[in-house]
C-alpha positions in Angstrom: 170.0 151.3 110.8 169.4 154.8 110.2 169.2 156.9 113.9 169.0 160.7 114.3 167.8 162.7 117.3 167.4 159.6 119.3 164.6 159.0 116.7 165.2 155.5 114.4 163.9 154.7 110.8 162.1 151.8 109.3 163.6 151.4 105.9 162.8 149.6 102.6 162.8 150.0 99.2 160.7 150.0 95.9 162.3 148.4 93.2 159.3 149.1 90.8 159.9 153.0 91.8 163.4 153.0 92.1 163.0 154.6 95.4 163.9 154.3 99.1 161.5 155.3 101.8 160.9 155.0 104.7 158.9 155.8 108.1 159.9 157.3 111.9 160.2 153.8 114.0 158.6 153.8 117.3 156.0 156.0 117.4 152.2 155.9 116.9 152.3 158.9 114.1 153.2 158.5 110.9 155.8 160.1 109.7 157.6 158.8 106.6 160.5 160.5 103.9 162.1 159.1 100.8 164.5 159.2 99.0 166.5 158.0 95.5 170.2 157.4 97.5 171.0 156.8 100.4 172.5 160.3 101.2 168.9 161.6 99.9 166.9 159.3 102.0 169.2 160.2 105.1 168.2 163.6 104.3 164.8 163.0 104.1 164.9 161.3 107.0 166.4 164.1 109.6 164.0 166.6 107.9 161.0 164.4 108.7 162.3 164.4 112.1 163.2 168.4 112.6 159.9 168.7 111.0 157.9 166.3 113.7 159.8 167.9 116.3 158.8 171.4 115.3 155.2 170.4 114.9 155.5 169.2 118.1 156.9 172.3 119.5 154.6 174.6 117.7 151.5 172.8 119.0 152.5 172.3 122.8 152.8 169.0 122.4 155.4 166.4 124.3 156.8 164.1 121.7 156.4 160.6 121.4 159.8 158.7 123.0 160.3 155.7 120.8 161.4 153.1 122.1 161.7 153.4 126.0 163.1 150.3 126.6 160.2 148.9 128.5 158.4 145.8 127.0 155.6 144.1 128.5 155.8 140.4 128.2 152.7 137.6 128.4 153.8 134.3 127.6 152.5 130.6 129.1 153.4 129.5 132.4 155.0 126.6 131.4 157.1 128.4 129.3 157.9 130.9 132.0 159.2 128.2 134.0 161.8 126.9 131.4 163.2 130.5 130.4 163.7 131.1 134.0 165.3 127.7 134.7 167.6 128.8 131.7 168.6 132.1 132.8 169.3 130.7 136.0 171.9 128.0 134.6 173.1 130.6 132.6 174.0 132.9 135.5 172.0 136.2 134.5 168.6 137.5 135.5 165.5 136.7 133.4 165.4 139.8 132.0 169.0 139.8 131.0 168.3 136.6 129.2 165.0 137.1 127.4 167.0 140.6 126.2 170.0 139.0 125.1 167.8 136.1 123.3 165.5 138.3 121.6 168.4 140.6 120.4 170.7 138.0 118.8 167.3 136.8 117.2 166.5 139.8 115.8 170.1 140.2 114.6 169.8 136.9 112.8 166.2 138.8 110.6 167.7 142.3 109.8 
C-alpha cells in the first residue's frame, strides 16, 4: 500500500494500457495519478498529493482527513448479540473485536 503525507492510494492497473493508476483513498475528491513503474506511479502519486494540498492551501480550504478511524456500524440485533457474546469469550471489548475481525478479513482480499 502506497502512503504519503498521511494521505493513502487506491491502486490498480491497465493491462490493455500498460499503465498503473491510481486515485487518493479516503476522501470525497477525486484525485487520481499514473504512472508506467512503480517508481513513476509513486511519483505521481506524492505530486497529486502536494498538489491537493496546495489547492487546498491556496483556496482556504481545511483538507479532507482520510480515514479518521471512526466507522459507524448498523448491523441486526441478533447479530449484535452474538459478536458481543464473542468478544466477551474472547476477553477484548466489542470494538477491539469487530477491528481485529474486519482487519484480518480484509488482509485475506488485498
Amino acid at each position: 500500500m502506497m502512503k504519503y503525507k498521511n494521505f493513502y492510494a487506491e491502486l490498480d492497473y491497465s493491462d490493455e494500457d500498460n499503465l498503473f493508476y491510481g486515485k487518493i483513498a479516503g476522501i470525497k475528491s477525486l484525485i487520481s495519478f499514473e504512472g508506467d513503474s512503480v517508481n513513476s506511479l509513486r511519483k505521481g502519486f506524492q505530486e497529486a498529493v502536494n498538489d491537493y494540498l496546495n489547492f487546498c492551501e491556496k483556496l482556504g480550504l481545511k483538507p479532507e482527513k482520510p480515514y479518521s478511524g471512526n466507522i459507524t456500524l448498523r448491523i441486526e440485533p441478533q447479530d449484535h448479540i452474538i459478536i458481543s457474546l464473542a468478544a466477551k469469550k474472547a476477553g477484548t471489548s466489542l470494538n477491539k473485536f469487530i477491528a481485529e475481525c474486519a482487519k484480518t478479513r480484509a488482509k485475506q482480499l488485498i
